[in-house]
Every structure is written in structure tokens, then in C-alpha cells.
mmCIF file as Biopython writes it, N, C-alpha, C and O atoms, coordinates in Angstrom:
data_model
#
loop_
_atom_site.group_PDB
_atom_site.id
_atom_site.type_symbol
_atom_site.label_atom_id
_atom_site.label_alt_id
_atom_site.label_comp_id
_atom_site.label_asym_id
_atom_site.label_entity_id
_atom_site.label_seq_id
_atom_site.pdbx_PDB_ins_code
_atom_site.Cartn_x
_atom_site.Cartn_y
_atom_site.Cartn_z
_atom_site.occupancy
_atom_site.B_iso_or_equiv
_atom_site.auth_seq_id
_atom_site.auth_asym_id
_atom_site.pdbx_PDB_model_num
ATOM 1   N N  . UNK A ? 1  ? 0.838  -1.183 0.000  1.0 0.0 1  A 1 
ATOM 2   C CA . UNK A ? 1  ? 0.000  0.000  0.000  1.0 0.0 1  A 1 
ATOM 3   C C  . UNK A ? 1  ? 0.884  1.248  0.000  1.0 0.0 1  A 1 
ATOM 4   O O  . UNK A ? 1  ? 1.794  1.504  0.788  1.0 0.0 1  A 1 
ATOM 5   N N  . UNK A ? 2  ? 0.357  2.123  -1.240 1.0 0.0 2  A 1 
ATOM 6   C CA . UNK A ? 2  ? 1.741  3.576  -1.246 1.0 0.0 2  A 1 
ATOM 7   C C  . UNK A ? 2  ? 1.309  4.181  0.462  1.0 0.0 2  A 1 
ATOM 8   O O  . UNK A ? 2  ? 0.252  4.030  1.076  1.0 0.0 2  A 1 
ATOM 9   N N  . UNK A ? 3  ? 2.243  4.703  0.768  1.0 0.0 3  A 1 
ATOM 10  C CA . UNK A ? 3  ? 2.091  5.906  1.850  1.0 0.0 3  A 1 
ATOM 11  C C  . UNK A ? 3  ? 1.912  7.469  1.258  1.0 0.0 3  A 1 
ATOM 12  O O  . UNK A ? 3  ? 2.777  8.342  1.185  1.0 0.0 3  A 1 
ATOM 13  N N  . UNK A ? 4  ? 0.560  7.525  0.877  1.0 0.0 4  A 1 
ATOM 14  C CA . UNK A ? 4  ? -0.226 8.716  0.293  1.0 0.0 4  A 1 
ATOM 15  C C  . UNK A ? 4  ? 0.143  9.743  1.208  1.0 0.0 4  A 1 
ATOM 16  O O  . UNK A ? 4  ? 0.351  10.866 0.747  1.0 0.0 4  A 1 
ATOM 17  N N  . UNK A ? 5  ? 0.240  9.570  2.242  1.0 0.0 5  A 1 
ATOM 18  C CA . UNK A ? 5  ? 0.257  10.356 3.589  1.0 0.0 5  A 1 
ATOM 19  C C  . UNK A ? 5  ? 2.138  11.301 3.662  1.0 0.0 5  A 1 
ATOM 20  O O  . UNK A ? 5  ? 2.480  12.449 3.945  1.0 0.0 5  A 1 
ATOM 21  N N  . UNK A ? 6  ? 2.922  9.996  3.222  1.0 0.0 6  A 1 
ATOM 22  C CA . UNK A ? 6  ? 4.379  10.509 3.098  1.0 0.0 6  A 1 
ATOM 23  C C  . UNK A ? 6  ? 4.814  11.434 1.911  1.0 0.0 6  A 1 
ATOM 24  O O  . UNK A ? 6  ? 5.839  12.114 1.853  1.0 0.0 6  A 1 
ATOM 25  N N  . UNK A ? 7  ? 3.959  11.332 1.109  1.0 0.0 7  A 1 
ATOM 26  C CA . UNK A ? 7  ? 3.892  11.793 -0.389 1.0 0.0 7  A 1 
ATOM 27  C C  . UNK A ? 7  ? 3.384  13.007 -0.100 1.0 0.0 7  A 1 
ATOM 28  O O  . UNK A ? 7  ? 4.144  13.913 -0.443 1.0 0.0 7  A 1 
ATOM 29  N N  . UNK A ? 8  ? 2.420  13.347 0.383  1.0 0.0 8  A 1 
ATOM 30  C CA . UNK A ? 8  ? 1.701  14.432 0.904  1.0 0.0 8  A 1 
ATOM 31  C C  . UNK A ? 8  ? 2.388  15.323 1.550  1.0 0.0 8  A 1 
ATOM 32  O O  . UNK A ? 8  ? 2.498  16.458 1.087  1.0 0.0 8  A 1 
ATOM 33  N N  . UNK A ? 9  ? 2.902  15.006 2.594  1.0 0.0 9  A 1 
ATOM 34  C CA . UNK A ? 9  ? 4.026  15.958 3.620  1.0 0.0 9  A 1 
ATOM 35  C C  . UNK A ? 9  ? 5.151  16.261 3.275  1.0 0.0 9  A 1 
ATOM 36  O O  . UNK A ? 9  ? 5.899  17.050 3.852  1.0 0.0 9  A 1 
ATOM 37  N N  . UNK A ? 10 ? 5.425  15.465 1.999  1.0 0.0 10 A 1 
ATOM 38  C CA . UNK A ? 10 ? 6.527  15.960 1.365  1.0 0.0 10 A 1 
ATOM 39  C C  . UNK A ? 10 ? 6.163  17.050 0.228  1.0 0.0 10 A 1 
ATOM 40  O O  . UNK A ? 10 ? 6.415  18.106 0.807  1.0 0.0 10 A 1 
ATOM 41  N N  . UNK A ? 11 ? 5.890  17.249 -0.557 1.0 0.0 11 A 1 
ATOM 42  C CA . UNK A ? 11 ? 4.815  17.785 -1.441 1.0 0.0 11 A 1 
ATOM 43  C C  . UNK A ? 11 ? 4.402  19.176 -0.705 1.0 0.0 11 A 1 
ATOM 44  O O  . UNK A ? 11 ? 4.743  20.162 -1.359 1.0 0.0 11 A 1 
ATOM 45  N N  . UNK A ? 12 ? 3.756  19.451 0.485  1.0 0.0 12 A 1 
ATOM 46  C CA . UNK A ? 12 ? 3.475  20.299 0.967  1.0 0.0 12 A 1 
ATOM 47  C C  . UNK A ? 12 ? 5.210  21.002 2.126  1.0 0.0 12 A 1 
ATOM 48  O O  . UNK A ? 12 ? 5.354  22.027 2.792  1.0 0.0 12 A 1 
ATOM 49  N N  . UNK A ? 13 ? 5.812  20.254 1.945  1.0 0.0 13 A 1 
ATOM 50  C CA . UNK A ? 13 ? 6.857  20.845 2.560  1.0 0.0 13 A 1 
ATOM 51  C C  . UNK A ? 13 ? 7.791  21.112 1.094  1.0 0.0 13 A 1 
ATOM 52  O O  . UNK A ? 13 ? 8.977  21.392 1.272  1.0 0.0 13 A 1 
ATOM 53  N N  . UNK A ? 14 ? 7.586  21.079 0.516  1.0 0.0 14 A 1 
ATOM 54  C CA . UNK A ? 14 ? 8.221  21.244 -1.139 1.0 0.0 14 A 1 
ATOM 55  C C  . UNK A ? 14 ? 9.625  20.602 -1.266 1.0 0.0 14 A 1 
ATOM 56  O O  . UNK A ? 14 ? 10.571 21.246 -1.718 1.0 0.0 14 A 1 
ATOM 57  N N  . UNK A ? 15 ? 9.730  19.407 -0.885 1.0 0.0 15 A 1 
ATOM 58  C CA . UNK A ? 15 ? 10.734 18.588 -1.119 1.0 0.0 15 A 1 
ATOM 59  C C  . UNK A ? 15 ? 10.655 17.511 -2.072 1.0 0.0 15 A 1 
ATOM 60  O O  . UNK A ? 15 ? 10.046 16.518 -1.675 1.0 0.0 15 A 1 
ATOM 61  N N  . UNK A ? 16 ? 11.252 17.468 -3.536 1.0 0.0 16 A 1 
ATOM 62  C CA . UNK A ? 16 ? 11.953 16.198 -3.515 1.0 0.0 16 A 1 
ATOM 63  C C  . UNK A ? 16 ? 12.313 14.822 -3.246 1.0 0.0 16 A 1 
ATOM 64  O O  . UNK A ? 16 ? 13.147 14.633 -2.361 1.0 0.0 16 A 1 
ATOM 65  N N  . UNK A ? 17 ? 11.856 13.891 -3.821 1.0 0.0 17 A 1 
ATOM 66  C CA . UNK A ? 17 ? 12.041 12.435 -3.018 1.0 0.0 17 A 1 
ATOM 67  C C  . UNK A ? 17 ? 13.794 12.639 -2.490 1.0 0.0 17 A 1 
ATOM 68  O O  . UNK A ? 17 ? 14.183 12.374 -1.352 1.0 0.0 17 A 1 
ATOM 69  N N  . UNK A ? 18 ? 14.630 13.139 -3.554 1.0 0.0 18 A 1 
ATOM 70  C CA . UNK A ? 18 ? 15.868 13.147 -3.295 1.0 0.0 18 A 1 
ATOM 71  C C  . UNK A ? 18 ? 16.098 14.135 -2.219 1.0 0.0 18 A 1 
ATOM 72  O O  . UNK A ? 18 ? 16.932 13.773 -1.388 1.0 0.0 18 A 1 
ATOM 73  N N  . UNK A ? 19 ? 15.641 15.120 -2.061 1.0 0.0 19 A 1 
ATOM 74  C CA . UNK A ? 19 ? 15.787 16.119 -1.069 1.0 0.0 19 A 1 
ATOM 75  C C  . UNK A ? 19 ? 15.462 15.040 0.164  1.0 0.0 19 A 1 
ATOM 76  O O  . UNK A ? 19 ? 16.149 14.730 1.137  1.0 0.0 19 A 1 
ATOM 77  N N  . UNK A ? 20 ? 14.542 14.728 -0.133 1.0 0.0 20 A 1 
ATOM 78  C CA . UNK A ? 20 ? 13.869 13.557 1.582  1.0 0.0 20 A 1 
ATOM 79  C C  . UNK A ? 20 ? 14.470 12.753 1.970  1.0 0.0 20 A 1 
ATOM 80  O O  . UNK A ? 20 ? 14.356 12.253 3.089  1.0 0.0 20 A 1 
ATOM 81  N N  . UNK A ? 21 ? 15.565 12.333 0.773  1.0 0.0 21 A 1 
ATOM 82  C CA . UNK A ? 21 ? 16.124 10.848 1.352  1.0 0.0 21 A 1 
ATOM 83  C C  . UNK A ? 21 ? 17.263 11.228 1.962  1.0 0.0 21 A 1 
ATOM 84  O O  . UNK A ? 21 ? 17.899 10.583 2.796  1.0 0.0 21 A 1 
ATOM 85  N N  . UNK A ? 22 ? 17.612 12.786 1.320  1.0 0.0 22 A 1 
ATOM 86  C CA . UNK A ? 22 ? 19.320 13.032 1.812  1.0 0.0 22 A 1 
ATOM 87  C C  . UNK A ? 22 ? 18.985 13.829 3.327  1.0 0.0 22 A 1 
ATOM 88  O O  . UNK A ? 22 ? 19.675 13.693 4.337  1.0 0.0 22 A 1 
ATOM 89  N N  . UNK A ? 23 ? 17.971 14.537 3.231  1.0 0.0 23 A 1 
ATOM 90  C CA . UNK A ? 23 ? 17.432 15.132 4.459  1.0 0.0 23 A 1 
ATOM 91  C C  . UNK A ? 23 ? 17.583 14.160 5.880  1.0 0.0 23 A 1 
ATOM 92  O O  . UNK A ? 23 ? 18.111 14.388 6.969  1.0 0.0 23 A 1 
ATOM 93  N N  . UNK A ? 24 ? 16.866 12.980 5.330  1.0 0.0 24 A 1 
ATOM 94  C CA . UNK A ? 24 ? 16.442 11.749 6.688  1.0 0.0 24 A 1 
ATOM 95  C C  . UNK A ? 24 ? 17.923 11.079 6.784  1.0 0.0 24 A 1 
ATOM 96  O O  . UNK A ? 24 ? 18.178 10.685 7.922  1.0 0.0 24 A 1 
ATOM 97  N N  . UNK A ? 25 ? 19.110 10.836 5.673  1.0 0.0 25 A 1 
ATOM 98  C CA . UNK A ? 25 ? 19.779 10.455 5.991  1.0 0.0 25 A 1 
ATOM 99  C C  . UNK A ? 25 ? 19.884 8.563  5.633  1.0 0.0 25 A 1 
ATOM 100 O O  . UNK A ? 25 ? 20.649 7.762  6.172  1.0 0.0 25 A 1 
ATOM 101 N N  . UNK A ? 26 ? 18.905 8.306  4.633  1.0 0.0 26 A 1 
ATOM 102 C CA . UNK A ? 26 ? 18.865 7.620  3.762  1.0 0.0 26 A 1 
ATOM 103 C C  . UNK A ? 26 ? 18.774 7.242  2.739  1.0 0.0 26 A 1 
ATOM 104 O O  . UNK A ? 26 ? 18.089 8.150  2.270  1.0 0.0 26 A 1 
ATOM 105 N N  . UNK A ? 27 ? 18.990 6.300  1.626  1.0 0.0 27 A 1 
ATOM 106 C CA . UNK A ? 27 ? 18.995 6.251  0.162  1.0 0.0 27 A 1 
ATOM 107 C C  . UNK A ? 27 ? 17.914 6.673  -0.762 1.0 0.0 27 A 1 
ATOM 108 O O  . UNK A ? 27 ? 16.754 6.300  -0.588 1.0 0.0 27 A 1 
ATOM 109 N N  . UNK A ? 28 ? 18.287 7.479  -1.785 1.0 0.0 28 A 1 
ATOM 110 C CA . UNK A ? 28 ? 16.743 7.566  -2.634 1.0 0.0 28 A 1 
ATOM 111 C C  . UNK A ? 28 ? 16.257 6.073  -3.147 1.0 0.0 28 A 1 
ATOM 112 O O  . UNK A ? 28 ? 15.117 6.141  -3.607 1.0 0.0 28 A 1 
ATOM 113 N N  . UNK A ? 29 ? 16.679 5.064  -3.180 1.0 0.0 29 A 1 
ATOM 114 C CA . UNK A ? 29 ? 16.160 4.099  -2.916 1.0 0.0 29 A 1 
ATOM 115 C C  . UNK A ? 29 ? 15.277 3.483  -2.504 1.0 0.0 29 A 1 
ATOM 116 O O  . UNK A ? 29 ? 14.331 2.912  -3.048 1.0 0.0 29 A 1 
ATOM 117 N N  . UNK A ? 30 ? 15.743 3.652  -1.013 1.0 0.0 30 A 1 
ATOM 118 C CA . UNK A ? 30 ? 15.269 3.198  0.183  1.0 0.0 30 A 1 
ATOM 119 C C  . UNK A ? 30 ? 13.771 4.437  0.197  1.0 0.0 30 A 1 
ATOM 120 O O  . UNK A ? 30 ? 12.605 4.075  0.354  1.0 0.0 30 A 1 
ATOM 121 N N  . UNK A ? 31 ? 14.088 5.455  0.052  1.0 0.0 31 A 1 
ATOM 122 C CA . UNK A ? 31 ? 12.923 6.617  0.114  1.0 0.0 31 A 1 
ATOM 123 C C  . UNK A ? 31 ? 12.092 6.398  -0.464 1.0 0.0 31 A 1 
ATOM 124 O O  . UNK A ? 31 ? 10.974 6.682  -0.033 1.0 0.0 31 A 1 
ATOM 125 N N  . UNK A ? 32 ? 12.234 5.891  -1.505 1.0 0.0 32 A 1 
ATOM 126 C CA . UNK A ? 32 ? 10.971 5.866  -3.036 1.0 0.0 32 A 1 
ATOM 127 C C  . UNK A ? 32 ? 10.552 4.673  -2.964 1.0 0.0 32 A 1 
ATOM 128 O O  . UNK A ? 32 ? 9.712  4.477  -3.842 1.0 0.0 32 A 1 
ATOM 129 N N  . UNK A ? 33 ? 10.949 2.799  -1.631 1.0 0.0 33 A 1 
ATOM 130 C CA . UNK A ? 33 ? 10.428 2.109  -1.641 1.0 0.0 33 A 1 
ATOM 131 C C  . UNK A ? 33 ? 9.387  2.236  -0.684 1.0 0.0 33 A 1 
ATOM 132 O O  . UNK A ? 33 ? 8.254  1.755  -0.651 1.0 0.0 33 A 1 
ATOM 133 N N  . UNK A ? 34 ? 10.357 3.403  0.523  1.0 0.0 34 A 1 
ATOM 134 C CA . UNK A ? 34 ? 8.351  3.811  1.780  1.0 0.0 34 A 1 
ATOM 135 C C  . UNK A ? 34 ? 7.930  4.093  1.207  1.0 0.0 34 A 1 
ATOM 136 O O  . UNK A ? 34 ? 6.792  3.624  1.202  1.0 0.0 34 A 1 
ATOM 137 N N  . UNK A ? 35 ? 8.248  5.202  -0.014 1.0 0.0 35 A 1 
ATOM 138 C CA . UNK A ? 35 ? 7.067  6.183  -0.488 1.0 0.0 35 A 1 
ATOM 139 C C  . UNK A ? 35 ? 6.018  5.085  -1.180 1.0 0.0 35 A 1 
ATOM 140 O O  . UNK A ? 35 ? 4.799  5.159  -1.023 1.0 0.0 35 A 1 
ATOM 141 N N  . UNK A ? 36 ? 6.632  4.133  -1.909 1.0 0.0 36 A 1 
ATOM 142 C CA . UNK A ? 36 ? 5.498  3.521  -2.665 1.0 0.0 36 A 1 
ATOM 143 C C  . UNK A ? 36 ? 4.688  2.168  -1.642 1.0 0.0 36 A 1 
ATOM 144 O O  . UNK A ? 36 ? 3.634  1.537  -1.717 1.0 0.0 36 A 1 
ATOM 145 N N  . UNK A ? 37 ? 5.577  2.193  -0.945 1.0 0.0 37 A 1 
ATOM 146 C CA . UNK A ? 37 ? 4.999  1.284  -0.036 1.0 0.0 37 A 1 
ATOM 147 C C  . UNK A ? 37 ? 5.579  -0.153 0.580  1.0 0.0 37 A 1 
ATOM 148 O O  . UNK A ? 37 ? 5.284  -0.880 1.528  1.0 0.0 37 A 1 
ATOM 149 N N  . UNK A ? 38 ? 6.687  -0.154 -0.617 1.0 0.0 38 A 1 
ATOM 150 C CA . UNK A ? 38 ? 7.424  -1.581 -0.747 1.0 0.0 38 A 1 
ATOM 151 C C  . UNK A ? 38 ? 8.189  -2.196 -0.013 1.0 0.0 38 A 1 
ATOM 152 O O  . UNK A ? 38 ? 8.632  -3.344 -0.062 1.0 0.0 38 A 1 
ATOM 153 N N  . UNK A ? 39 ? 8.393  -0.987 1.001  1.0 0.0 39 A 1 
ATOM 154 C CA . UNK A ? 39 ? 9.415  -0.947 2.359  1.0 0.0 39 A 1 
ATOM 155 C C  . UNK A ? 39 ? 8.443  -0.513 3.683  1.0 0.0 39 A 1 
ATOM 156 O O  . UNK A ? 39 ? 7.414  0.116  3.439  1.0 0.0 39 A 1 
ATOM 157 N N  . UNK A ? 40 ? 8.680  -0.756 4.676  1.0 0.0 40 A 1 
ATOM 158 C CA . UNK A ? 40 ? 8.484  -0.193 5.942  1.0 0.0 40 A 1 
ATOM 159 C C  . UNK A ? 40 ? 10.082 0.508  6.572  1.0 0.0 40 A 1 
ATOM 160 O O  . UNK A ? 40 ? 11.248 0.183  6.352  1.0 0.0 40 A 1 
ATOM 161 N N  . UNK A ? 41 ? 9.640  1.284  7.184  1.0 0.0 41 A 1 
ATOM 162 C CA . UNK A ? 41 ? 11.022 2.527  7.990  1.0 0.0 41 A 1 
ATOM 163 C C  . UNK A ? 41 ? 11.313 1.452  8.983  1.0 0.0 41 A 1 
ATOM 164 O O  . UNK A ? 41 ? 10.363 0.683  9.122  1.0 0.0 41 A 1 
ATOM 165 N N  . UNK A ? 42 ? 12.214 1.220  9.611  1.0 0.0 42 A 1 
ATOM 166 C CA . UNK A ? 42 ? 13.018 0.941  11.111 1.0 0.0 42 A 1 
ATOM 167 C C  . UNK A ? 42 ? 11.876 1.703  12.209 1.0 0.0 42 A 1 
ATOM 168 O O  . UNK A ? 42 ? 10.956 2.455  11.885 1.0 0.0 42 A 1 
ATOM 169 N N  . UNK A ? 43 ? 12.366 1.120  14.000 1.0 0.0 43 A 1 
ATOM 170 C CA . UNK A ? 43 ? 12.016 1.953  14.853 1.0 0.0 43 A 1 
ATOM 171 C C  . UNK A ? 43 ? 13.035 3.494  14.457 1.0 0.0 43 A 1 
ATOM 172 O O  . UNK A ? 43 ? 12.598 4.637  14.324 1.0 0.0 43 A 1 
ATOM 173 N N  . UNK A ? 44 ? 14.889 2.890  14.307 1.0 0.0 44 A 1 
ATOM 174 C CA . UNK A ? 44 ? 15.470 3.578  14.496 1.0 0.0 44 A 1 
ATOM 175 C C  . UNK A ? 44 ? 15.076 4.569  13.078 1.0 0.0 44 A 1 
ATOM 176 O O  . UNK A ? 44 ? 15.167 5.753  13.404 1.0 0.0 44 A 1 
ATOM 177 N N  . UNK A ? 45 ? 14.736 4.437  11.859 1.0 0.0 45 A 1 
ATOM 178 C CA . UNK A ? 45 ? 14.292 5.541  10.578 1.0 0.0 45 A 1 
ATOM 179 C C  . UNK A ? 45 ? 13.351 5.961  10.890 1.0 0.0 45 A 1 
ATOM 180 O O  . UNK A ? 45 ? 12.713 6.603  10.056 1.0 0.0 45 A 1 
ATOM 181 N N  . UNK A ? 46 ? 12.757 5.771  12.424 1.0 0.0 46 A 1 
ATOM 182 C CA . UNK A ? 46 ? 11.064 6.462  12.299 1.0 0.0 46 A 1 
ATOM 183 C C  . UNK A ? 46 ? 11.653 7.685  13.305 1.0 0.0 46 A 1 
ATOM 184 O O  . UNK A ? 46 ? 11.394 8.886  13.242 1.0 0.0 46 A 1 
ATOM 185 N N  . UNK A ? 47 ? 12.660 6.869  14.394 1.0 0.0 47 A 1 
ATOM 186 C CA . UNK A ? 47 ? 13.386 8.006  15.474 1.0 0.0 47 A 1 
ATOM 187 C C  . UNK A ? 47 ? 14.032 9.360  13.861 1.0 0.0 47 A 1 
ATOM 188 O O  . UNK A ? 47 ? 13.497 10.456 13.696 1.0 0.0 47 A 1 
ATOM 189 N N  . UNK A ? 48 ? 14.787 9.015  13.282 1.0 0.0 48 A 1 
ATOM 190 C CA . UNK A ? 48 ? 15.556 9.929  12.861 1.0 0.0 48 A 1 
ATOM 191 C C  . UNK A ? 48 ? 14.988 10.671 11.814 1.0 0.0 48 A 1 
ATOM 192 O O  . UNK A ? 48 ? 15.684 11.589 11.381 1.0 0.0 48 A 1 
ATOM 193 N N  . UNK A ? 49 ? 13.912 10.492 11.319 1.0 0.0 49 A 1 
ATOM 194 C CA . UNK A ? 49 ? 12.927 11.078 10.479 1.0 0.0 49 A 1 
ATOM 195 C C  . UNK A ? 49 ? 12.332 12.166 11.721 1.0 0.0 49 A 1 
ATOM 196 O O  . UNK A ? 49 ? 12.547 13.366 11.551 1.0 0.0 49 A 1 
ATOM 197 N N  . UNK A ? 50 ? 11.479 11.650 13.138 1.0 0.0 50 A 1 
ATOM 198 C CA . UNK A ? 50 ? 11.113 12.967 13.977 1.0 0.0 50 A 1 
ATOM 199 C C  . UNK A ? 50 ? 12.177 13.805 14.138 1.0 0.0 50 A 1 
ATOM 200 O O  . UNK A ? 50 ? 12.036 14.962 14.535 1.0 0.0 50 A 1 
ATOM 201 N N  . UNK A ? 51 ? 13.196 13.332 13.872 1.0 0.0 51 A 1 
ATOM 202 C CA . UNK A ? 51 ? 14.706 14.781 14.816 1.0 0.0 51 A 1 
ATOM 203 C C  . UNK A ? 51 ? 14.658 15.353 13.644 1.0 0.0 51 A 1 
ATOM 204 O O  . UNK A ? 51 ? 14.909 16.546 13.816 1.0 0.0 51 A 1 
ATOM 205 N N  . UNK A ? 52 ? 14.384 15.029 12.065 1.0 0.0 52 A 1 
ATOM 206 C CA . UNK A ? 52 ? 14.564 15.652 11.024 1.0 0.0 52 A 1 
ATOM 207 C C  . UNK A ? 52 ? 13.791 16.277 10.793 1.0 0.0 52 A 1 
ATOM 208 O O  . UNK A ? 52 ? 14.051 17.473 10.926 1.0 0.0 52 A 1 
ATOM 209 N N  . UNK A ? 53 ? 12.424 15.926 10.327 1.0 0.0 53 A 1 
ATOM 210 C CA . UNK A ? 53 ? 11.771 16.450 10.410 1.0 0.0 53 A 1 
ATOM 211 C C  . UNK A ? 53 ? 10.449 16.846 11.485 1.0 0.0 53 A 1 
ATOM 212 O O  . UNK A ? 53 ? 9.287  16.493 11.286 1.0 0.0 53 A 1 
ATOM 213 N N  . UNK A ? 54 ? 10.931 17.672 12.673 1.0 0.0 54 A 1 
ATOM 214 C CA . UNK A ? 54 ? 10.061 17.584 13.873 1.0 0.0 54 A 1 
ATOM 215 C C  . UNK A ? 54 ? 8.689  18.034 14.097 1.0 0.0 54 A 1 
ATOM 216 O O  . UNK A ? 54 ? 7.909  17.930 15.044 1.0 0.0 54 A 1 
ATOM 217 N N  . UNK A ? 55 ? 8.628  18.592 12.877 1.0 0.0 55 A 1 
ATOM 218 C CA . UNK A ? 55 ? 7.150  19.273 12.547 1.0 0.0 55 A 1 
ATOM 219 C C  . UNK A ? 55 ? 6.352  18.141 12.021 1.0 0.0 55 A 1 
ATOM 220 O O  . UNK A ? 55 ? 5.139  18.211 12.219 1.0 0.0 55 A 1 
ATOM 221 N N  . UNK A ? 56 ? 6.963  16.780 11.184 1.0 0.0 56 A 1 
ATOM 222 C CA . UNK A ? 56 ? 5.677  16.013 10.777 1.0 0.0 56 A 1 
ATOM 223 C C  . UNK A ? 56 ? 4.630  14.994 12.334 1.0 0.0 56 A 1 
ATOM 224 O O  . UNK A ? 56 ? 4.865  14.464 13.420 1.0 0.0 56 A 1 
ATOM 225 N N  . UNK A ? 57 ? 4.012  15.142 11.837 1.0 0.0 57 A 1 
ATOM 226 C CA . UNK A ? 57 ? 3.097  13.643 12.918 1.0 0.0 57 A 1 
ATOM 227 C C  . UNK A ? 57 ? 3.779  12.326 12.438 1.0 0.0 57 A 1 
ATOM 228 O O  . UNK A ? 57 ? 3.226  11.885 11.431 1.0 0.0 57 A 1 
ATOM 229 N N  . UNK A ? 58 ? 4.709  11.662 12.831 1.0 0.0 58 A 1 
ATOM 230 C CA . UNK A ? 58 ? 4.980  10.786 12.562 1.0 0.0 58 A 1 
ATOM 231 C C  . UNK A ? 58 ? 3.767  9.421  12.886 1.0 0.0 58 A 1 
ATOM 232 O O  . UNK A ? 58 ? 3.605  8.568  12.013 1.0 0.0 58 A 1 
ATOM 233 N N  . UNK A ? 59 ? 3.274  9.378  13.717 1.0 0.0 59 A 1 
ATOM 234 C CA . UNK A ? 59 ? 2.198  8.445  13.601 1.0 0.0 59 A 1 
ATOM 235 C C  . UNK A ? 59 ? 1.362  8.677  13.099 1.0 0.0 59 A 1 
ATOM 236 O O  . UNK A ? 59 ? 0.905  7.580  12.778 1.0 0.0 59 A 1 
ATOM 237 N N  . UNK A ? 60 ? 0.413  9.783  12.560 1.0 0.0 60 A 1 
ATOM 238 C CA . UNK A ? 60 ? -0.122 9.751  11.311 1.0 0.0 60 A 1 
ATOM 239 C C  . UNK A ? 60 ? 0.284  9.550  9.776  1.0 0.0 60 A 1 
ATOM 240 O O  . UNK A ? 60 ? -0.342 9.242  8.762  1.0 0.0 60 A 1 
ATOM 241 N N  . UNK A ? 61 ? 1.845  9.916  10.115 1.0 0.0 61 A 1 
ATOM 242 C CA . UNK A ? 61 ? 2.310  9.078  8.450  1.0 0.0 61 A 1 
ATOM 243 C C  . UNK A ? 61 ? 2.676  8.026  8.441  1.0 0.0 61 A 1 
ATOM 244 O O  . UNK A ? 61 ? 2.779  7.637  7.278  1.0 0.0 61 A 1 
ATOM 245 N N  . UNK A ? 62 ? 2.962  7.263  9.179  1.0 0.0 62 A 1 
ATOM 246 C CA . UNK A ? 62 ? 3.775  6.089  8.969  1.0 0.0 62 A 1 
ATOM 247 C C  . UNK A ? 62 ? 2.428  5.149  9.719  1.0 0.0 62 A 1 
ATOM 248 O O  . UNK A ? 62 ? 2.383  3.969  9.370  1.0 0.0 62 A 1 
ATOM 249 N N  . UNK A ? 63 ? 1.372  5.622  10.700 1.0 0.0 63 A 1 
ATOM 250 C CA . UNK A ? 63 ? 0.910  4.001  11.236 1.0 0.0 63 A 1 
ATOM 251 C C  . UNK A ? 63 ? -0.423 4.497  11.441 1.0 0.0 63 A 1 
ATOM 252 O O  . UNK A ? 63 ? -0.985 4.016  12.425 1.0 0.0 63 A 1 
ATOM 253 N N  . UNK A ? 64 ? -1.113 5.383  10.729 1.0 0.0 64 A 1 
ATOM 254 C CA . UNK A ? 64 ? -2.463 4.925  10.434 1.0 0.0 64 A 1 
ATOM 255 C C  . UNK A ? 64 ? -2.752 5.139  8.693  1.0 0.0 64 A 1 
ATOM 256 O O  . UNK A ? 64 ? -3.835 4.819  8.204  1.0 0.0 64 A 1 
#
């Protein structure tokens, strides 16, 4: 299932999949497989995504 929700907050924060992946500190790869869905984040990529970006709801993007 894509994460519509990650796509969204990125989009409205005007970033780049590549901007997002270098931002969080992981591969555009790895970025564009959450984004589509094909991956799930770590505890530890869900920690370093809030220090990055501290303004998103991380449990509304990633777990509902």
C-alpha cells in the first residue's frame, strides 16, 4: 500500500524524493520504496525522520 500520507508531507513541505532521502539520511532508494509502499522505515528511521523532520506527525504518516 503507497504511503499517500508521506507523499503528501513531502509535497506540501516542497521537497523532492531526493531532497527527503538526503534530508532523513537515507537512500533515494530506500525513500521511493516507503514512499510507494514496498518498504516499511526501522524503529530507528522512524526516530531519525522525527529529529529531522520535527514538525511532521509521525504516527499519522507512517501508522495509520
Amino acid at each position: 500500500m503507497p504511503r499517500e500520507k508521506l507523499k503528501k508531507y513531502r509535497l506540501l513541505i516542497g521537497k523532492t524524493q531526493e531532497q527527503m532521502a538526503e534530508i532523513w539520511g537515507i537512500t533515494l532508494s530506500f525513500y521511493q520504496k516507503i514512499e510507494l509502499g514496498e518498504k516499511s522505515p526501522s524503529i530507528q528511521n522512524l526516530k531519525e525522520f522525527k529529529k529531522r523532520f520535527f514538525n511532521a506527525d509521525v504516527e499519522e504518516i507512517f501508522l495509520n
